[in-house]
C-alpha positions as CSV (number, residue, x, y, z in Angstrom):
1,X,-214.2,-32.3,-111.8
2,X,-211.1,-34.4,-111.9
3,X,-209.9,-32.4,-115.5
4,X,-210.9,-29.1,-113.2
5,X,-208.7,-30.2,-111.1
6,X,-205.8,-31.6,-113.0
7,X,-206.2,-27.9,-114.8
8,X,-206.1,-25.9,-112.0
9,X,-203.4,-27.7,-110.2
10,X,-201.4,-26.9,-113.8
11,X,-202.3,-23.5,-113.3
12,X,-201.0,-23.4,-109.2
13,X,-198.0,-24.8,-110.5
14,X,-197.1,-21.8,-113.3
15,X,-198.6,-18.7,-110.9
16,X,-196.7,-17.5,-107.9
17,X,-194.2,-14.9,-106.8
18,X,-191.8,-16.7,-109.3
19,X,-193.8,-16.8,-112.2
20,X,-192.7,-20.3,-114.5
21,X,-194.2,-20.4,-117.9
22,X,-196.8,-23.1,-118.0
23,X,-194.9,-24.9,-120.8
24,X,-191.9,-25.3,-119.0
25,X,-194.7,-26.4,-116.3
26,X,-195.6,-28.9,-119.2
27,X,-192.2,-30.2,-119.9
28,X,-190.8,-31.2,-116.7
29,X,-194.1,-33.3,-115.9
30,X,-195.0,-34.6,-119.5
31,X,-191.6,-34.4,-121.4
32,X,-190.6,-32.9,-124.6
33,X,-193.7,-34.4,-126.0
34,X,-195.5,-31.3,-124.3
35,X,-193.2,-28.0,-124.1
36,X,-189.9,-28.3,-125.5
37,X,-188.7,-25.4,-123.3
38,X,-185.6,-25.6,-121.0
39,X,-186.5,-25.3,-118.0
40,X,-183.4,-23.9,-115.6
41,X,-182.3,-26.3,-112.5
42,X,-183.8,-22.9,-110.1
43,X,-187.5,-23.4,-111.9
44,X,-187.4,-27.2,-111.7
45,X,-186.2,-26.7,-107.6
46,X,-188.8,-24.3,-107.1
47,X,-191.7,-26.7,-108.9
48,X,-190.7,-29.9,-107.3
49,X,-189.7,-29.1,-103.9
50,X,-192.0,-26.3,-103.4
51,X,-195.1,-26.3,-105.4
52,X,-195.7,-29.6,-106.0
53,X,-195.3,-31.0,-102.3
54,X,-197.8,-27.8,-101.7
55,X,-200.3,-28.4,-104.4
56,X,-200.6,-32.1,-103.4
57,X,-201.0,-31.3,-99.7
58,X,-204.2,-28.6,-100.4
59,X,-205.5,-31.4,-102.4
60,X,-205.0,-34.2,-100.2
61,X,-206.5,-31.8,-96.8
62,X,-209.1,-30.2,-99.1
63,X,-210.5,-33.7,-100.1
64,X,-210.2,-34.7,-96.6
65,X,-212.2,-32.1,-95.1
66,X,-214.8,-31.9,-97.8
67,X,-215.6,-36.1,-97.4
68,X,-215.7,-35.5,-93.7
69,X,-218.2,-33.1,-94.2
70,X,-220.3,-35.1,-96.5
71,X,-220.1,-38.2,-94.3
72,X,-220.8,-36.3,-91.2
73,X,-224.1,-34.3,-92.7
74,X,-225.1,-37.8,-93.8
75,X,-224.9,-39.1,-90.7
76,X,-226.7,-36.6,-88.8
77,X,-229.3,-35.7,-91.7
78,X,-228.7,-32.2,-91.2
79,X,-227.1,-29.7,-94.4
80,X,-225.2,-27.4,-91.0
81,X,-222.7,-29.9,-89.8
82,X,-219.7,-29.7,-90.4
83,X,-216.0,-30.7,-88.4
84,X,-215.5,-27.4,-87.2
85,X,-219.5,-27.5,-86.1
86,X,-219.8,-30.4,-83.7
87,X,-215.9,-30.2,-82.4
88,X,-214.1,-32.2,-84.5
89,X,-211.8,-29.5,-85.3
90,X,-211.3,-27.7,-82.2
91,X,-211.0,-31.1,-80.2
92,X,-207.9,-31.6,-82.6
93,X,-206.6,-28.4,-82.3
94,X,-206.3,-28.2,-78.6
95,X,-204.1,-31.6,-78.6
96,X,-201.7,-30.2,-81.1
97,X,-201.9,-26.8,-79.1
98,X,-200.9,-28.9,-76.3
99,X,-198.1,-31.2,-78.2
100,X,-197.0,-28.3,-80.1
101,X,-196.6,-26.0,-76.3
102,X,-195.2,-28.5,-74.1
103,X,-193.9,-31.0,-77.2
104,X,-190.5,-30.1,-76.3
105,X,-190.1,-29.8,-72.5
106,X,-192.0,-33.2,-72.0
107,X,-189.7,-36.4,-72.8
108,X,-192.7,-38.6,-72.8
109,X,-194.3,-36.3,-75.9
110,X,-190.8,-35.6,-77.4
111,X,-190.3,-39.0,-77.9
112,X,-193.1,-39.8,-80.1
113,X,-191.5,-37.5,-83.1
114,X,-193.2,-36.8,-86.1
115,X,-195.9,-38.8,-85.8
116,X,-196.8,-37.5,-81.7
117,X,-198.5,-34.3,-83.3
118,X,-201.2,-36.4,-86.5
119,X,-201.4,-38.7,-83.2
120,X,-202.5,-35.9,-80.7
121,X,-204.7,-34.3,-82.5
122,X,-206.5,-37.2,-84.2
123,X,-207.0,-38.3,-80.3
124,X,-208.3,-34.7,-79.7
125,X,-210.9,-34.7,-82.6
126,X,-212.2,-38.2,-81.7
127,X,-212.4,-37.3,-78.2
128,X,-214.5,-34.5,-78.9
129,X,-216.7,-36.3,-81.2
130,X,-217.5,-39.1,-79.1
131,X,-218.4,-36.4,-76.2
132,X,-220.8,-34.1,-78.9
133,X,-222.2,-37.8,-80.1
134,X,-223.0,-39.0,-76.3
135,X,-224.4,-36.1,-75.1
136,X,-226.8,-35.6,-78.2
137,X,-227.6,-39.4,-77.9
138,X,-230.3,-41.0,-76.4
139,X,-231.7,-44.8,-76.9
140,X,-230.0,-44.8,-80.0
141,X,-230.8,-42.0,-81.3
142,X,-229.1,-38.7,-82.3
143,X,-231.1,-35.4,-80.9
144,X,-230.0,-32.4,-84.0
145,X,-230.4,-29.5,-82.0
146,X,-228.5,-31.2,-79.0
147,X,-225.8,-31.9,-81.2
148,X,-225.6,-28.6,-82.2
149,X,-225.2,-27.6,-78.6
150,X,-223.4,-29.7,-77.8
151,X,-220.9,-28.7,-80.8
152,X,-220.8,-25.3,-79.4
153,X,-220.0,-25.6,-75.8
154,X,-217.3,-28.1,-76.7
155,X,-215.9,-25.5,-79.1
156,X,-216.2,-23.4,-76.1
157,X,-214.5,-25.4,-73.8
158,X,-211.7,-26.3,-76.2
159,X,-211.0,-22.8,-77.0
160,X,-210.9,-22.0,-73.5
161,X,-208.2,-24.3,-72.8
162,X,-206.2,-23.4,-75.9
163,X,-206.2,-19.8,-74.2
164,X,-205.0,-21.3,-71.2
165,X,-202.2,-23.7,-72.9
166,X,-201.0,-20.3,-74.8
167,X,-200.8,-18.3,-71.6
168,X,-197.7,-21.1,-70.6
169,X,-196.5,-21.2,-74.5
170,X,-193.1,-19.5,-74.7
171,X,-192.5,-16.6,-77.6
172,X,-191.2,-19.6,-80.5
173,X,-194.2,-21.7,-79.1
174,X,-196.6,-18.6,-79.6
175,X,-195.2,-17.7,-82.9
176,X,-195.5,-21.2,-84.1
177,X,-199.3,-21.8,-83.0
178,X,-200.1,-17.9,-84.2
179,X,-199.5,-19.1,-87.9
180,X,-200.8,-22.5,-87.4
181,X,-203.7,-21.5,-86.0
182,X,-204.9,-19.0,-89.5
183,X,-204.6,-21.8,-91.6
184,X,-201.7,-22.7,-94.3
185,X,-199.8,-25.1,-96.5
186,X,-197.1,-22.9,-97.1
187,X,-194.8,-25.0,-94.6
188,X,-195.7,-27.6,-97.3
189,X,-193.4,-30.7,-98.2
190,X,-193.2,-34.2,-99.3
191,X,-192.7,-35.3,-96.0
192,X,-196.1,-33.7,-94.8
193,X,-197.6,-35.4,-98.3
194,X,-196.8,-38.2,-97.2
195,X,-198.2,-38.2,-93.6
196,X,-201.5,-36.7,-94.8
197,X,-201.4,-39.6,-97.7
198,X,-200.7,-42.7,-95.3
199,X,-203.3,-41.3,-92.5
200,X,-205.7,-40.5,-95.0
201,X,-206.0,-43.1,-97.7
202,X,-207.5,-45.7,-95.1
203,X,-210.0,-44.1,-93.8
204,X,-211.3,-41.8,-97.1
205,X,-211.6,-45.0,-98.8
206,X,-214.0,-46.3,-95.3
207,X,-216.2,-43.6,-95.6
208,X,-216.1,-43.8,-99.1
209,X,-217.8,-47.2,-98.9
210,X,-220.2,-46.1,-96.4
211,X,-222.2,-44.5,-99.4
212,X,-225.2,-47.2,-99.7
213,X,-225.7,-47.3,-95.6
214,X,-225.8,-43.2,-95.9
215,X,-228.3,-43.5,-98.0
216,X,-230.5,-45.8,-96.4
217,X,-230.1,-43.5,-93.4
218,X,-231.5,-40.6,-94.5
219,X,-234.6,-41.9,-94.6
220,X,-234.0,-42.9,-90.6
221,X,-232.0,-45.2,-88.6
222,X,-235.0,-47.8,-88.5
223,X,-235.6,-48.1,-91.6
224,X,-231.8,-48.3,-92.4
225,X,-231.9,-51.1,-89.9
226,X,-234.7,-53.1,-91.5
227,X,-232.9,-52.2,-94.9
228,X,-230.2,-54.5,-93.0
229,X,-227.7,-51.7,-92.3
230,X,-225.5,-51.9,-89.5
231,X,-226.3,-48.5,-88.2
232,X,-223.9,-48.6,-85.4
233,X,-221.3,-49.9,-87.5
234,X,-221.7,-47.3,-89.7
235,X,-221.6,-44.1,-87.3
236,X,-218.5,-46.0,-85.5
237,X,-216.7,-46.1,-89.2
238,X,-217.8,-42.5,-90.1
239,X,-217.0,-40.6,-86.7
240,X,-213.7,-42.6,-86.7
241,X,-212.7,-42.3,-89.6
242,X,-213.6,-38.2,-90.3
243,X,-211.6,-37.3,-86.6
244,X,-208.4,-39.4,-88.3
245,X,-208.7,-37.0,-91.5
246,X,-210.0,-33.8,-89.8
247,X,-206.8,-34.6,-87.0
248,X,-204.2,-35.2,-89.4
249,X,-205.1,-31.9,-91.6
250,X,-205.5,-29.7,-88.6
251,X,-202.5,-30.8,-87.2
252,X,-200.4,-30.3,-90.4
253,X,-202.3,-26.7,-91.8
254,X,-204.0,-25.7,-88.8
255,X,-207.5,-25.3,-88.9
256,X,-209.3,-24.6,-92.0
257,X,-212.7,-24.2,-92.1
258,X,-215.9,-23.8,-94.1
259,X,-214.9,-26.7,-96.7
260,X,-216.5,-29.1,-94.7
261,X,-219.7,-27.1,-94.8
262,X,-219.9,-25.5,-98.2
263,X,-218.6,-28.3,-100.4
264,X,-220.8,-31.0,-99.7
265,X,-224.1,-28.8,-99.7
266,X,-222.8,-27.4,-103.2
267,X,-222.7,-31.0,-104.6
268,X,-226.4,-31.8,-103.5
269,X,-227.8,-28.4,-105.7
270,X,-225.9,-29.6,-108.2
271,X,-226.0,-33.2,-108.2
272,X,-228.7,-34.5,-106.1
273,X,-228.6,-35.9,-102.8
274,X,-227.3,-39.7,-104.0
275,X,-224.2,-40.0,-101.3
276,X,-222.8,-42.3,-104.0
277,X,-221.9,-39.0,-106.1
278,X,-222.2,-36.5,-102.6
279,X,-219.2,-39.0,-101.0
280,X,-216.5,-38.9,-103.9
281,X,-218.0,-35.8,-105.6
282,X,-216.7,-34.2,-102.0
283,X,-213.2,-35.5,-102.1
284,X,-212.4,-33.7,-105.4
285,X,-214.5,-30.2,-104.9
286,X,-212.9,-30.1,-101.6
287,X,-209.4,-30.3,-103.1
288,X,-210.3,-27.8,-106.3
289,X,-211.8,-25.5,-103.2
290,X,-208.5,-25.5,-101.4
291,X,-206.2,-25.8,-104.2
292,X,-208.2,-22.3,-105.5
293,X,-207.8,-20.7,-102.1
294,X,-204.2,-21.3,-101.9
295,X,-203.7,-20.1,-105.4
296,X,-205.3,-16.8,-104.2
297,X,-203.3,-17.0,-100.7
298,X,-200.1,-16.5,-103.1
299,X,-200.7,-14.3,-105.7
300,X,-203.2,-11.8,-104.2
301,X,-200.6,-10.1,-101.9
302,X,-197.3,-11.3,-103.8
303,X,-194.8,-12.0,-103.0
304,X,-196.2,-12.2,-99.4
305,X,-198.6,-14.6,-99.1
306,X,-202.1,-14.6,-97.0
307,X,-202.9,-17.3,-94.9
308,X,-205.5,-19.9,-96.8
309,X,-207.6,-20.1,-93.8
310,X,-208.4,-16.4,-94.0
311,X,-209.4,-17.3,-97.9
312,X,-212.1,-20.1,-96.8
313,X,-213.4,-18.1,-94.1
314,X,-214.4,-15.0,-96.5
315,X,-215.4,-17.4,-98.9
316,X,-217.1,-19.7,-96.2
317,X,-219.0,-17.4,-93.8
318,X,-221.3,-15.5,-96.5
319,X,-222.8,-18.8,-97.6
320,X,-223.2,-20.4,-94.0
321,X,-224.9,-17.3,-93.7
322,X,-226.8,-17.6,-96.6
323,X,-227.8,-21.3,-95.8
324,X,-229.2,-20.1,-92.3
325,X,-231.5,-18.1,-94.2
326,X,-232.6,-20.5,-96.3
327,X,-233.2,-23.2,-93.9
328,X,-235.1,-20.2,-91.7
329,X,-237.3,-19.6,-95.2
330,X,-238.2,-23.3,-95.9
331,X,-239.9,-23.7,-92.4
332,X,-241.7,-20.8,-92.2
C-alpha cells in the first residue's frame, strides 16, 4: 500500500489543469539521477507551493479519518460506525461554524488565531462524543443500537444549530462555510500541513498502539479485562484521540465523509480482522482513498475543480448502502 501510495501521489503531482510531465515530477524530487528535464521556475512554483502542500494534506486527513474509523468500529464492535455516524464530525463542525461566524466580531475568539479554529472544533467533536458515549452507556457498558441513536439525534441537534449560526453569518461568513462545508483541500498549504501534522502525529501514533487492547475487546470488555486490559483506559485514549484527528481535518477541509466507514471495513475482507494490520492498514488506505478523490476533484471538471467531499460521498453512500444490506442478509 505504501508503493500505491508513493505512486499515486507521483501521479497527483504530474495531472492537473497545468499538466507537468512526470519526469520533470521526477527531477525536482529525485535529482538528475531520475529525469534530467528542466523544469521551468512556473512548474517547480506550481509543484511545491501548490501540489505538494495539497497532496500531503489529503494524505495526512485521509489517514486521519480512516484510523479514526478503524479505532472507533473496534471500540464499539460494530462494522457501521464511523465519525460522521456517532457525531464526531458534526460536533466539530458546529464549533468551527461557530468560530468561523462569529471568529471575527468576538475578541475573546479572535484572539486565539490560527490555532482557535483545530481548537474549536476538536472541543466540538469530543463534546459530542462524550454525550453519544454517556447516553449509550450503562454500568460500563456500551448499548449498539443506543449509540446509534444517539449518533443521530446529536447529528440532528448539531445541524440544527449550524442552521441557526448561518442565519446570523454575514455574506463572506456564508460563502466561507458554503465551500467548507462540501469538503476540500484545495485551500491547501504548508501551513495547514503543518497543523494537521503536529495535531495529528500524537494521537495516530495513541491509537495506533491501542491495537492489542482492540483486539482483546472484540471478544468483550470482560474478557478484555481479565486479559488485563485497561478497558477504560483504552476507550478514554481512542475517543480522545479520534475527536483530536476528526476536529483538526474537519476544521481544515470541512467535512469529509464516508472514509471513516468504507476504509476500515475494506481492510477486514481483505486482510482479516487483526487490528494490528486493520489500525495502520487504515492510515495508508485512508490517505490513497483521499489522495484518489482529489485527483478526480481536479481533473474531472478541469480546470474547475469539484469539491472532494462530493467525490467520497458518491463513492461512499453506494457501499454503506451495500453494507446495510449485507448486515440485513447475515441475520436473517
Amino acid at each position: 500500500m505504501a508503493l500505491m501510495l508513493l505512486g499515486l501521489g507521483l501521479l497527483s503531482l504530474s495531472l492537473g489543469a497545468y499538466p507537468i510531465p512526470l519526469s520533470k515530477v521526477m527531477h525536482v524530487f529525485f535529482g538528475d539521477w531520475i529525469g534530467a528535464d528542466i523544469v521551468s521556475l512556473q512548474e517547480k512554483s506550481v509543484l511545491l507551493q501548490i501540489r505538494l502542500p495539497r497532496l500531503l494534506l489529503a494524505m495526512l486527513v485521509g489517514g486521519a479519518l480512516g484510523i479514526a474509523g478503524a479505532s472507533l468500529q473496534g471500540l464499539f464492535r460494530n462494522p457501521l460506525v464511523e465519525p460522521g455516524l456517532i457525531g464526531v464530525s458534526s460536533g466539530s463542525a458546529l464549533f468551527a461554524v461557530i468560530f468561523i461566524v462569529f471568529g471575527s466580531s468576538l475578541t475573546i475568539l479572535s484572539s486565539l488565531g490560527k490555532f482557535g479554529l483545530v481548537g474549536f472544533a476538536f472541543i466540538g467533536g469530543l463534546l459530542n462524543t462524550f454525550l453519544v458515549y454517556r447516553l449509550s452507556s450503562q454500568a460500563g457498558k456500551t448499548d449498539i443500537s443506543l449509540l446509534i441513536l444517539a449518533g443521530v439525534a446529536l447529528n440532528a441537534l448539531a445541524g440544527a444549530l449550524i442552521g441557526l449560526t448561518i442565519f446570523y453569518a454575514d455574506d463572506a461568513a456564508l460563502r466561507n462555510f458554503t465551500f467548507w462545508s462540501l469538503g476540500d483541500v484545495g485551500g491547501a498549504n504548508w501551513e495547514k500541513v503543518i497543523l494537521m501534522l503536529g495535531f495529528s502525529f500524537l494521537p495516530v501514533g495513541l491509537i495506533i498502539g491501542q491495537h492489542r487492547a482492540l483486539n482483546a475487546l472484540a471478544i468483550g470488555e470482560s474478557e478484555a479485562f481479565h486479559m488485563g486490559v485497561d478497558v477504560q483506559r483504552t476507550k478514554l485514549f481512542i475517543l480522545v484521540g479520534s475527536a483530536l484527528v476528526v476536529g483538526t481535518a474537519v476544521a481544515l477541509t470541512g467535512t469529509i465523509g464516508f472514509v471513516g466507514l468504507v476504509v476500515p471495513h475494506l481492510l477486514r475482507i481483505l486482510f482479516g480482522a487483526d487490528h494490528r494490520l486493520v489500525i495502520p492498514g487504515s492510515f495508508l488506505a485512508g490517505a490513497i482513498l483521499l489522495t484518489m478523490a482529489d485527483l478526480l476533484a481536479r481533473t474531472m471538471v478541469a480546470p474547475a475543480e469539484m469539491p472532494i467531499g462530493i467525490i467520497t460521498a458518491i463513492l461512499g453512500a453506494p457501499f454503506f448502502i451495500w453494507l446495510l444490506i449485507n448486515v440485513k442478509q447475515i441475520r436473517t
